[in-house]
C-alpha positions as a Markdown table, in Angstrom:
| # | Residue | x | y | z |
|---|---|---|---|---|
| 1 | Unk | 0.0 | 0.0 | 0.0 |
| 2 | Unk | 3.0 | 2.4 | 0.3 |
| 3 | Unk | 3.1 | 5.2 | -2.4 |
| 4 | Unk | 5.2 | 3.8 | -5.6 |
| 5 | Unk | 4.9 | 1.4 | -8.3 |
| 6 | Unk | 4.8 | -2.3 | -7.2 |
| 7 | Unk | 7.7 | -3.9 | -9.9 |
| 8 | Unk | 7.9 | -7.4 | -8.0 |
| 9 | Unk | 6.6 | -9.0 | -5.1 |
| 10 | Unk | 8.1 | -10.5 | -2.3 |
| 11 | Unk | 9.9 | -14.2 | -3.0 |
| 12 | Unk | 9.1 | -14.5 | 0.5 |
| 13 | Unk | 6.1 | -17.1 | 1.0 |
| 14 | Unk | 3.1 | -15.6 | 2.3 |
| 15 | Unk | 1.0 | -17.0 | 4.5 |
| 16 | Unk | -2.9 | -17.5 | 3.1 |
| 17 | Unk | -5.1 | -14.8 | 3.0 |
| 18 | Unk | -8.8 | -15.3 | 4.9 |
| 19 | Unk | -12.0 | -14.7 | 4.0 |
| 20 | Unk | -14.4 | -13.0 | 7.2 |
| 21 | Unk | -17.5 | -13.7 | 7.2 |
| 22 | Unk | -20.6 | -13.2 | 7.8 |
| 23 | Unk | -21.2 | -9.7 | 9.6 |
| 24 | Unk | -19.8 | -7.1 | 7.4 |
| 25 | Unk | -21.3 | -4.6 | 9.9 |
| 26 | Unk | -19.6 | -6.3 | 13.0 |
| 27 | Unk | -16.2 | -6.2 | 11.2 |
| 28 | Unk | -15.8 | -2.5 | 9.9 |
| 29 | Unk | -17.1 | -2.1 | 14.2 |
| 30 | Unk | -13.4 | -3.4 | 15.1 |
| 31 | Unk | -11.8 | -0.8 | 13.1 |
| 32 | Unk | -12.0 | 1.8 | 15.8 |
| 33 | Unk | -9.4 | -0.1 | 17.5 |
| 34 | Unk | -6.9 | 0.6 | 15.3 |
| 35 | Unk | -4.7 | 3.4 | 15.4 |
| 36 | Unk | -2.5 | 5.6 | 13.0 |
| 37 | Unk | -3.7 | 3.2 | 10.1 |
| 38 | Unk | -3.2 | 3.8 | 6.5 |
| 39 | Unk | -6.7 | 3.8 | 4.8 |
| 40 | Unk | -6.4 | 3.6 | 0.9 |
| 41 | Unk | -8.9 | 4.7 | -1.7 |
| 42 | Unk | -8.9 | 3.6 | -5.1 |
| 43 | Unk | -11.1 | 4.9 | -8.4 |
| 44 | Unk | -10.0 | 4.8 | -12.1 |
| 45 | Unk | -7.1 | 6.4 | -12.5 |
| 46 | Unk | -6.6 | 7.8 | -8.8 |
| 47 | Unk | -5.3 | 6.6 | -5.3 |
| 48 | Unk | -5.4 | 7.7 | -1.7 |
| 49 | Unk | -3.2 | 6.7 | 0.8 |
| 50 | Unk | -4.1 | 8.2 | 3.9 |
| 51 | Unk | -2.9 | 7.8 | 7.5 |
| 52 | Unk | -6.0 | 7.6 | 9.8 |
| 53 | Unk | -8.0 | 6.3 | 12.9 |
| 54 | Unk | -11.8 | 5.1 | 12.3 |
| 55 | Unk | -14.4 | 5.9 | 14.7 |
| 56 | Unk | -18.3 | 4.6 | 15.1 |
| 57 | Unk | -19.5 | 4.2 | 11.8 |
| 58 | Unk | -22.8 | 5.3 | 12.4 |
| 59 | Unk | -26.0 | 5.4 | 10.0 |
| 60 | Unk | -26.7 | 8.1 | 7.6 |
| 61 | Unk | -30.1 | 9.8 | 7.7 |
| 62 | Unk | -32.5 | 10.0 | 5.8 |
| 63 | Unk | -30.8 | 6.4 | 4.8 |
| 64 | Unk | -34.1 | 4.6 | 3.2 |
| 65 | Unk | -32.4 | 1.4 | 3.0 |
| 66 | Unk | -30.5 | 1.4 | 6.4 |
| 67 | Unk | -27.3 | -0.2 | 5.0 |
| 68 | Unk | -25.5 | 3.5 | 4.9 |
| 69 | Unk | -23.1 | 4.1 | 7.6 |
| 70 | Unk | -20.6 | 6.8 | 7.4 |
| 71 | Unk | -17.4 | 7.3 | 10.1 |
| 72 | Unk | -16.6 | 11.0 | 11.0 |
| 73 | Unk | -13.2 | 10.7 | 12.2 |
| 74 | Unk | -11.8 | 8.8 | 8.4 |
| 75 | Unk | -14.5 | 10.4 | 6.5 |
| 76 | Unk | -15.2 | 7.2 | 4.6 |
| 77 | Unk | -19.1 | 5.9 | 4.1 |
| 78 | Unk | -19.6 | 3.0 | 3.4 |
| 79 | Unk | -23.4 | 0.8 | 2.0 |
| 80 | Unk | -22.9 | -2.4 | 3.9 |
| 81 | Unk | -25.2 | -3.9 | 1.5 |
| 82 | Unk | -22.7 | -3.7 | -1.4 |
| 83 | Unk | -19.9 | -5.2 | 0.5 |
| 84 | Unk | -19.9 | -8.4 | -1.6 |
| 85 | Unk | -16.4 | -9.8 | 0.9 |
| 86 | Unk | -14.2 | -8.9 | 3.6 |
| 87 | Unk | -10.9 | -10.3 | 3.0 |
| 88 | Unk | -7.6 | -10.4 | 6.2 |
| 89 | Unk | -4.5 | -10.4 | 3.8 |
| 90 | Unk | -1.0 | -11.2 | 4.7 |
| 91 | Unk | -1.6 | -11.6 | 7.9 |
| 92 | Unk | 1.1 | -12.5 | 9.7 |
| 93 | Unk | 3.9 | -11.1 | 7.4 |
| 94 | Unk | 5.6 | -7.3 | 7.7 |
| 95 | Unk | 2.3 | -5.7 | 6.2 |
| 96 | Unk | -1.3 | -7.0 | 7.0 |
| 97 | Unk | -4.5 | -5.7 | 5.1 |
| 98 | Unk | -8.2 | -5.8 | 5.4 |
| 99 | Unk | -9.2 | -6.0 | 1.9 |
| 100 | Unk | -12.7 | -4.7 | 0.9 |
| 101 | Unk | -14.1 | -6.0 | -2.4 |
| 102 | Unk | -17.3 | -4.3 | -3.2 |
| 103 | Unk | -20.2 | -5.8 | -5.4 |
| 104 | Unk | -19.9 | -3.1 | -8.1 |
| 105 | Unk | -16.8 | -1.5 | -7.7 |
| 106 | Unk | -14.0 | -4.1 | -6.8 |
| 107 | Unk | -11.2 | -3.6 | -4.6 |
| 108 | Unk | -11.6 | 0.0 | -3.9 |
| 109 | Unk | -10.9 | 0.3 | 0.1 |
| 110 | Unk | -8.3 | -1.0 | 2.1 |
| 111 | Unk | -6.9 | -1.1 | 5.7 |
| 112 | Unk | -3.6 | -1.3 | 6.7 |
| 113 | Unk | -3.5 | -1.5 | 10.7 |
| 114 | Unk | -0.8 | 0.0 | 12.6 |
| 115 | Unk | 2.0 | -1.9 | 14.0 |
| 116 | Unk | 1.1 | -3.0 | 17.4 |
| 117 | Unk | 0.7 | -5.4 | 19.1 |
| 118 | Unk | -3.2 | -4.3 | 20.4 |
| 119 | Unk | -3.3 | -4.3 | 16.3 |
| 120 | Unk | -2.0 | -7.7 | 16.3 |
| 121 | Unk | -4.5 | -8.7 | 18.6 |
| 122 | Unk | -7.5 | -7.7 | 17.2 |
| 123 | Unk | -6.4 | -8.5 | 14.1 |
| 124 | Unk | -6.4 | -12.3 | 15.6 |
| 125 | Unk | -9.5 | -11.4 | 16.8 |
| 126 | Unk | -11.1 | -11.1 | 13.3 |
| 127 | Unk | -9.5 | -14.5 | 12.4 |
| 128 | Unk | -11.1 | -16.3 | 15.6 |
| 129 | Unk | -14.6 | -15.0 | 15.2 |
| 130 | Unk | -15.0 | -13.9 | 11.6 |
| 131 | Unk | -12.3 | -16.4 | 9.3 |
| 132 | Unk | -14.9 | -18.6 | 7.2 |
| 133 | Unk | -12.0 | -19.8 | 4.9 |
| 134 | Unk | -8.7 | -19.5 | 3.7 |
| 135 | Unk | -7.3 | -18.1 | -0.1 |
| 136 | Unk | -4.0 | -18.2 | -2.1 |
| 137 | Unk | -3.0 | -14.5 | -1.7 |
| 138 | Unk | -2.0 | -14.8 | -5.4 |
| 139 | Unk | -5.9 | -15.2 | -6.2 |
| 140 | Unk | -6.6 | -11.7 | -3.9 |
| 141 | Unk | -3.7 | -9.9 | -5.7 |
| 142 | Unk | -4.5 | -10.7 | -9.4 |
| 143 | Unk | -8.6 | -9.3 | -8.5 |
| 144 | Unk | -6.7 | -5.9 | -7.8 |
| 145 | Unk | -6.6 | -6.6 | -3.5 |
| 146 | Unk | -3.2 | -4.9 | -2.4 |
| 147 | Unk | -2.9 | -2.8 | -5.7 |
| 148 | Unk | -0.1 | 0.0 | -5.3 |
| 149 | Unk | -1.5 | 3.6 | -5.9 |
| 150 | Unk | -1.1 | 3.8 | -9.7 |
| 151 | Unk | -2.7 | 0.4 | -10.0 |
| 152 | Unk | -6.3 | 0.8 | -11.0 |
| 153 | Unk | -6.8 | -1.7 | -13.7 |
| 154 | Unk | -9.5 | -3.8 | -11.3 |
| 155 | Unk | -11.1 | -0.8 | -9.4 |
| 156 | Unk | -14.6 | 0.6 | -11.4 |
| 157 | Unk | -14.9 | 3.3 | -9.1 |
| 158 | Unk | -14.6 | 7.2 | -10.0 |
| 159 | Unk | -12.9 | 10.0 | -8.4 |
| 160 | Unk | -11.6 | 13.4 | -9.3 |
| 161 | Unk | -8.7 | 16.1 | -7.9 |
| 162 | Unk | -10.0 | 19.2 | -7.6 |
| 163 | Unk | -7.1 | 22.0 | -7.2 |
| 164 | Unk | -6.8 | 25.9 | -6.4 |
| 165 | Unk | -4.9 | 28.5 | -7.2 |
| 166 | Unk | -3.8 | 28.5 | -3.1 |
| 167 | Unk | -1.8 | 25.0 | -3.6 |
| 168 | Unk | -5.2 | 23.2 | -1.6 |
| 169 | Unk | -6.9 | 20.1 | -3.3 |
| 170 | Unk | -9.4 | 18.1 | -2.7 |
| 171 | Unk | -9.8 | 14.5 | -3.7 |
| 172 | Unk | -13.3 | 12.8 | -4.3 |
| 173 | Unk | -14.2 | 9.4 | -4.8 |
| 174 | Unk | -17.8 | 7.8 | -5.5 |
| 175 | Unk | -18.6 | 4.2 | -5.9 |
| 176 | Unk | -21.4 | 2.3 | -5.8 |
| 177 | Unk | -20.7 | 1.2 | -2.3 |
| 178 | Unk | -18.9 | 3.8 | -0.7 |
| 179 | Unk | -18.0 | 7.7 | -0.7 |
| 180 | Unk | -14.5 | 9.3 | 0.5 |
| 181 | Unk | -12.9 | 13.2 | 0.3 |
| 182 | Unk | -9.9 | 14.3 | 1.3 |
| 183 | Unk | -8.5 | 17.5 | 1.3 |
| 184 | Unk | -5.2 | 19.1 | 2.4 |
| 185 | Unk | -2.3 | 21.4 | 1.2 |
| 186 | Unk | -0.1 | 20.3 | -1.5 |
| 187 | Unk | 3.6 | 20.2 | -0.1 |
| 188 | Unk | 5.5 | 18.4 | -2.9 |
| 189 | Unk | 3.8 | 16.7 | -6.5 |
| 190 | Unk | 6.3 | 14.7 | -8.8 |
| 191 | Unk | 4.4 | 14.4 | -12.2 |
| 192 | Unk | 5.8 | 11.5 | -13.6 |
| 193 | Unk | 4.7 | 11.3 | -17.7 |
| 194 | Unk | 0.6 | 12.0 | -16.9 |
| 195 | Unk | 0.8 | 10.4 | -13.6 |
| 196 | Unk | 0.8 | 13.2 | -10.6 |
| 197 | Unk | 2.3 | 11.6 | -7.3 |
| 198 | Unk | 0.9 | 14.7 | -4.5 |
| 199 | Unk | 2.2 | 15.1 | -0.9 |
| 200 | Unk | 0.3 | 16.7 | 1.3 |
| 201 | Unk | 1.8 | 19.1 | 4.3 |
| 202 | Unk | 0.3 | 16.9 | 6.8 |
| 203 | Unk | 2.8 | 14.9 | 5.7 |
| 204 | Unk | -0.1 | 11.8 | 6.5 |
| 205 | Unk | -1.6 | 12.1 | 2.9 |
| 206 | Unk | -0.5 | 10.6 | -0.5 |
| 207 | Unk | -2.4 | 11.0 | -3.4 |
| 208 | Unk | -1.5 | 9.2 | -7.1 |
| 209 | Unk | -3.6 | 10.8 | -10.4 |
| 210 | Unk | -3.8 | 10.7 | -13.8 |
| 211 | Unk | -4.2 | 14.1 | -15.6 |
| 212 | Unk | -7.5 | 13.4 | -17.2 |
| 213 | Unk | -8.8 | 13.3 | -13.9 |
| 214 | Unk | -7.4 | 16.7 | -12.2 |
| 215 | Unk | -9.4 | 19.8 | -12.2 |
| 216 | Unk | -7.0 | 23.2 | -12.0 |
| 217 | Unk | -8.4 | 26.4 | -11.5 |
| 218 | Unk | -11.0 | 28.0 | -13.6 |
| 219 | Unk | -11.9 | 24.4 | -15.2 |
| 220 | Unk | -15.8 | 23.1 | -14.8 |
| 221 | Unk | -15.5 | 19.7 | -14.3 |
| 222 | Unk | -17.7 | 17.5 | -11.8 |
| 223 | Unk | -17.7 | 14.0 | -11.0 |
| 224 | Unk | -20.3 | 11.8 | -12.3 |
| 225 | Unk | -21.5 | 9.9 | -9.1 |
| 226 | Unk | -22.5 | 6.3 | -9.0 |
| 227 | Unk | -23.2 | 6.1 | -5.5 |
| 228 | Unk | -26.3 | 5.3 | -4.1 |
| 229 | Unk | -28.3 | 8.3 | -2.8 |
């Protein structure tokens, strides 16, 4: 999940990835335990990698369905009802991730957990109550789970980059299942070919886009939403 371009993967064996099952609701509940986690975002042709805690994830009103909840503290909303799987992915190794593959979008959210070991434990936790069954990690990886930031072959998401003349941006992504912003000052960008690779001041925000996907100033552009209302 670290900003960059993945070239090769680990030789390393990993161990299996798990699938958790069945209360999606229950699950995204133990992410408030988590500190100082890095929460990634993915849409065509742009990334977030931002370091974050969760809070409550608490319903949205007027939510007509009831499957809306939306966390203040991460500013990520999520329809639990288009959550097709949860999955726990290199657990064990350097780097664990809670993969979330949504019915419509694919791999667009993930959670990496902080390195503790409260994180360790309730990431054993999850495997205790929630593992239903295990999965090659390979089989995860080639759906788009654990993609790098310019990796959005697998993600049908969209999302934009909204810039101002002030150096601020904002970056908005809307899926099916789930709606995210962040915004921040810009404190270094590295275009590389189309591909804009943003730091933000806070020094806790990453943020990989294509050019066809920025807005600069003066530019009327806005995001064609597919989330549910």
């Amino acid at each position: 999940m670290r900003p960059g371009s993945r070239s090769v993967y680990s030789r390393q064996p990993e161990p299996p990835a798990h699938r958790l099952y069945p209360n999606i609701r229950e699950i995204f509940d133990q992410l408030i335990h988590f500190e100082n986690s890095i929460l990634v975002v993915r849409a065509r042709r742009i990334s977030c990698s931002r370091i974050t805690s969760f809070g409550p994830f608490r319903p949205v009103a007027p939510d007509r369905s009831g499957t809306v909840f939306t966390d203040e503290v991460s500013g990520l909303t999520i329809d639990m009802n288009a959550v097709d799987d949860v999955f726990l992915l290199g657990e064990g190794s350097s780097g664990p991730s809670i993969e979330i593959l949504f019915r419509e979008d694919g791999f667009a959210v993930s959670i990496e957990p902080d390195n503790s070991a409260y994180s360790d434990f309730i990431l054993r936790h999850l495997i205790e109550s929630y593992a239903s069954s295990k999965i090659a990690p390979a089989v995860l990886r080639n759906a788009g789970a654990g993609a790098w930031l310019d990796e959005w072959q697998h993600v049908h998401s969209r999302g934009t980059l909204h810039r101002d003349a002030l150096n601020c941006f904002t970056a908005a992504f809307e899926g099916r299942g789930f709606r995210f912003r962040a915004s921040g000052e810009t404190l270094s960008d590295f275009p590389d070919s189309d591909i804009h690779r943003i730091t933000a001041r806070d020094g806790r925000t990453h943020i990989f886009a294509d050019n066809t996907v920025i807005n600069y100033p003066n530019q009327n552009k806005t995001l064609h939403s597919h989330a549910r209302n």
